[in-house]
N, C-alpha and C positions, 0 to 999 in steps of 0.2 A: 769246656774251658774257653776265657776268651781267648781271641784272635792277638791280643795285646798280653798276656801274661808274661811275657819273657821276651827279652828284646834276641832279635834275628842276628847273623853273625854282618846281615846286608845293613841292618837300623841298629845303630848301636844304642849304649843304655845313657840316658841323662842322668845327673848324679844333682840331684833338686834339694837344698838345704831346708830342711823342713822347720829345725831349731836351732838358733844358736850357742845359748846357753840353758840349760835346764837342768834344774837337781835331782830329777829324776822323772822317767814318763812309766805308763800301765801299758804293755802288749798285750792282744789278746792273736792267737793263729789257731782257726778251728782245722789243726791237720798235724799230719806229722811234718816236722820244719828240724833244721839245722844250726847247729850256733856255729858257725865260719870266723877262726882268726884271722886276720888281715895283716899286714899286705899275703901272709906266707899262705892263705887261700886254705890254712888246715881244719878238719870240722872237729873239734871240741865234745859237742855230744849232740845227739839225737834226738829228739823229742818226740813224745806220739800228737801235741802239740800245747797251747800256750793260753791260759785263761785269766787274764787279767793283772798277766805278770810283773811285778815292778823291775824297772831296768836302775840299775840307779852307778856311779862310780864306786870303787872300792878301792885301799889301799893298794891291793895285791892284785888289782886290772878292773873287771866290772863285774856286777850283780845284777844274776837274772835270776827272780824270783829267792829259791835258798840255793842254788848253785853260785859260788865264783868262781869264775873264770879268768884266767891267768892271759888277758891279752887289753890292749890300751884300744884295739879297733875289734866291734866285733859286730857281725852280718848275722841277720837273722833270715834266712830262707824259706818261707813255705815250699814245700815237696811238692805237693798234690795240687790245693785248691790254692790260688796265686794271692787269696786277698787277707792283708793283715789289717791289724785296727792300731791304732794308735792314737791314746789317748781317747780312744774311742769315735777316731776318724778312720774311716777306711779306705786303704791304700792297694795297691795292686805294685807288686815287683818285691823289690828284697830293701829292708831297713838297716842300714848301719848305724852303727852307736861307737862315737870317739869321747875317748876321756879326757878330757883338758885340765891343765895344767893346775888350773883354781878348783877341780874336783866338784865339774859340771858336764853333762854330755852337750855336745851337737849331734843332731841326728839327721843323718842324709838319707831318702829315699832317691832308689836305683828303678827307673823304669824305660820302658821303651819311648824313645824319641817322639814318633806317632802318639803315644798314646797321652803322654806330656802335649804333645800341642792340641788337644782335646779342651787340655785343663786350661790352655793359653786362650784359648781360642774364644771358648766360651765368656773367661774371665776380661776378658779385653772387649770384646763387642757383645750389642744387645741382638740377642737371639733372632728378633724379626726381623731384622734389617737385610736387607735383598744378600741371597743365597752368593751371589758373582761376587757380592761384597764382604763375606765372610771368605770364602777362596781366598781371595786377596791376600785378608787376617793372615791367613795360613800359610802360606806361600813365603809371604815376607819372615814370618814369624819363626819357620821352618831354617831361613837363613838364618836370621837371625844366631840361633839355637847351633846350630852345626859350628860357626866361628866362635861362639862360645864353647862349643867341644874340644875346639882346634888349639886354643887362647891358654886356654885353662888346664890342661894334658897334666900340671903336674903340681893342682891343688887339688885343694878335700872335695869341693865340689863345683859343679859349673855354673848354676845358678839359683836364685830363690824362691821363695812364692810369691817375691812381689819386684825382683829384682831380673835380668832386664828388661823383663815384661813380668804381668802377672798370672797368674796358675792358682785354679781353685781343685780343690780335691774329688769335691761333691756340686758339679756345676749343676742347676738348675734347669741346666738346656742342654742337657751332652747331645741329645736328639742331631740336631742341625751343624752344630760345632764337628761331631764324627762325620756327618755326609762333605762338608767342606774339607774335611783334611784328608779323607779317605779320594776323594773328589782331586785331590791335589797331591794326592800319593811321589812322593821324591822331587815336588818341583822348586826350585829354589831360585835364586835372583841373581846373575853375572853380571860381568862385563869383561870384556878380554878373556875369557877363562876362568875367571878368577871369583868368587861369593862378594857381595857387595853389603858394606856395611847398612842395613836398612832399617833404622832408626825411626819410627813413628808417633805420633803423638796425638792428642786428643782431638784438638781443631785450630787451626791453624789462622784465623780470621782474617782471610782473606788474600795469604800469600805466603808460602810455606818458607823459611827460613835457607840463608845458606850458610852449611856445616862451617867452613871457617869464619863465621861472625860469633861463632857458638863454642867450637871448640877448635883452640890455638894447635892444629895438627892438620899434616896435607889430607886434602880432600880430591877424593873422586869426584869426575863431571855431575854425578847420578846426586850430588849431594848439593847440586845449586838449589836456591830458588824459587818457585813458579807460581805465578799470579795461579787464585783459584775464588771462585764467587759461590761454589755451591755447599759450601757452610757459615754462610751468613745468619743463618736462621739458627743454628744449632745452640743449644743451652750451651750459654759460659761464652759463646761468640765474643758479647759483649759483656762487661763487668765493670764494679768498682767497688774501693777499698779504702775508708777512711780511717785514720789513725791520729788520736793527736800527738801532741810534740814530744810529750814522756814515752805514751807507747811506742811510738818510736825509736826514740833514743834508747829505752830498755830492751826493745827485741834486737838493734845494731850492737850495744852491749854484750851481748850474750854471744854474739859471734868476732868479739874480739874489736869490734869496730866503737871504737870510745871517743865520744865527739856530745856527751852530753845532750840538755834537750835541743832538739834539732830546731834550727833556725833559720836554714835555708836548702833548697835542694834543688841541683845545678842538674839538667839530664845533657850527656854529648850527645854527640852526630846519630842520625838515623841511617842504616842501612835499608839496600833497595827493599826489604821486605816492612820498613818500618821500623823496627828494633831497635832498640838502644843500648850499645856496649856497657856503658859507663856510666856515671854518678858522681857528684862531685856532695858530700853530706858537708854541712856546716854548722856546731853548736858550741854551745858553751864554753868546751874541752877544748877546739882546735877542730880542721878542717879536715877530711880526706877524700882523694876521690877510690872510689871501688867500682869494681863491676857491678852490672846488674845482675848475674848471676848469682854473687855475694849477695846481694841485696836481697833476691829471692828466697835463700836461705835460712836468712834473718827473717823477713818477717812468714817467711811457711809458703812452697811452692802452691797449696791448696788457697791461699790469700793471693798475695800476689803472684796472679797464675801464667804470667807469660812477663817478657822485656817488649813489649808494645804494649806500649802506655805512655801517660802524660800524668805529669805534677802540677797541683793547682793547691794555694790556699785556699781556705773555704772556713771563716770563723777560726775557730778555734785547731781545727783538722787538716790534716794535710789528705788529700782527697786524688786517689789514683784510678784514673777511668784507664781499660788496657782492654786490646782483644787476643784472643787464642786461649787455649789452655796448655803449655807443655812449653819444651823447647823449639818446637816448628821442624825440626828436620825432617824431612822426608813424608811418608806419608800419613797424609791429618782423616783420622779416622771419622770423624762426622762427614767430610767430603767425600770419604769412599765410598758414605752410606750415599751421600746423594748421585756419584756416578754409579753405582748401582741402580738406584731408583732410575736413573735414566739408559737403563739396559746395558749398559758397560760389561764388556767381559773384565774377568779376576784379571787376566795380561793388561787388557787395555786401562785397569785400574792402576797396576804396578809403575807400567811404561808413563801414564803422567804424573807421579812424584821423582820418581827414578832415571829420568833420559837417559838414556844413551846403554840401557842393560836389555839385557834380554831375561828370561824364563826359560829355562832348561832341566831337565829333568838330572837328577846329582848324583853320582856315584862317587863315594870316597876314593 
């Protein structure tokens, strides 16, 4: 059995929202497994185990295969062998199924904290990239994750597969991803005692962001800031984005910002990183200004990939050259790759996005 099949009473379990809504999924558990009511933790019945079973809602609570079950939350346990299928993806820990009110499930998997940043770890950085700099991944990632445990005590679940970092089920590289987190066993990121919000983003182009330019809320020291040169070279560094005046004005539309086809576009002040808070849009309709954040929104963070940028006519197109990919805060993960490459320990990676914290190993 793995060393990850059931979280420890030291690692608790992450509760990873797998689906949100669904009319129904296929279990398969090759073993004898348990159907568990929730909250009141009672087992329903016993299974010698599970081949392809549909789970689906029912009037009278939920339907697992031709049994129903008289409960709105119900856990599915493997006994024996730890690993279920879903949908024909394979998971490791225990699958809940909640019946929502529209008569769809959400389905939470329950697994060990470790064994989730596996999923993190992998899905977040490219496998090659120096071993100190995957640590890092983890480290920060591992915070991350525990304040999401802390935050969330008393929702359905803490986080998602792509939500506040992402998580594959089936990574491609678990190889290297397990020697980094195993490698980084309990270590997490403080300051005063305390977990530190540790926020990271793709690449930061050239000078990571500070939290309150980004988000209207007090900020820790760890959250300025800091000039950084060694993701300049990294895909998406550099970008640009043209749109004409209707595309435009349609994608602003859709997010509620109605100003017609856009006819001028005002950017405010730069912060020390570069960044631009604010916008002032001009069309047809009337004027407003919005954030850039908004703005992001509107036309698709994967388009317009960062608030460092500049607005330029160009013919017909309104044409935005920007660098970074994300919001900047904290640490830009192409830069990690490259103080890796320049021998950096995982601390030494932390301690330049994060000032003033340390690396400690965490006990609840």
């Amino acid at each position: 059995m793995t060393r990850w099949a059931s979280a420890s009473a030291a690692e608790p379990a992450v509760r990873l929202e797998l689906l949100a809504e669904a009319p129904a999924v296929r279990v398969t558990v090759a073993g004898p497994c348990s159907l568990i009511a929730l909250p009141e933790h009672q087992t329903l019945k016993r299974l010698p185990g599970l081949r392809w079973h549909e789970v689906r809602p029912h009037p009278d609570g939920l339907q697992v295969g031709p049994w129903t079950l008289p409960a709105q939350r119900l856990q599915i346990a493997a006994e024996e062998r730890p690993e279920l299928l879903l949908n024909g993806v394979r998971y490791r820990g225990r699958l809940t199924f909640v019946r929502l009110d529209d008569h769809r499930l959400q389905v939470v998997h329950e697994l060990p904290l470790e064994a989730y940043l596996v999923g993190v770890v992998s899905a977040e950085m490219d496998a090659r990239w120096p071993l100190e700099t995957l640590k890092a991944q983890a480290i920060v990632a591992r915070t991350m994750t525990w304040r999401q445990i802390a935050d969330r005590a008393g929702h359905a679940f803490d986080v998602t597969t792509s939500w506040p970092q992402r998580y594959e089920a089936r990574p491609a590289h678990w190889g290297r991803a397990r020697q980094a987190v195993e490698a980084t066993l309990g270590l997490v990121v403080t300051a005063q005692g305390a977990l530190v919000p540790t926020y990271y983003h793709t690449v930061c182009g050239g000078h990571t962001a500070e939290a309150r330019q980004v988000w209207p809320t007090p900020s820790p020291a760890s959250w300025r800031g800091v000039p950084f040169r060694f993701c300049r070279r990294a895909p998406h560094a550099r970008w640009r984005l043209a749109l004409t005046d209707e595309q435009l004005g349609d994608a602003l539309q859709r997010q509620g910002i109605v100003v017609g086809s856009v006819s001028a576009l005002t950017l405010g002040p730069r912060d020390p990183s570069g960044r631009v808070a604010s916008v002032t849009v001009a069309g047809a309709q009337g004027t407003m200004a919005i954030s850039t954040t908004s703005l992001r929104q509107a036309l698709g963070p994967n388009r317009l990939r960062s608030t460092n940028v500049t607005v330029r006519r160009q013919g017909a197109s309104w044409v935005f050259d920007g660098a970074g990919w994300g919001h900047g805060v904290g640490l830009c993960q192409w830069g990690a790759a490259g103080l890796g490459q320049r021998r950096q320990t995982a601390e030494q990676i932390v301690a330049w996005y994060y000032p003033g914290t340390e690396v400690v190993s965490y006990t609840p």
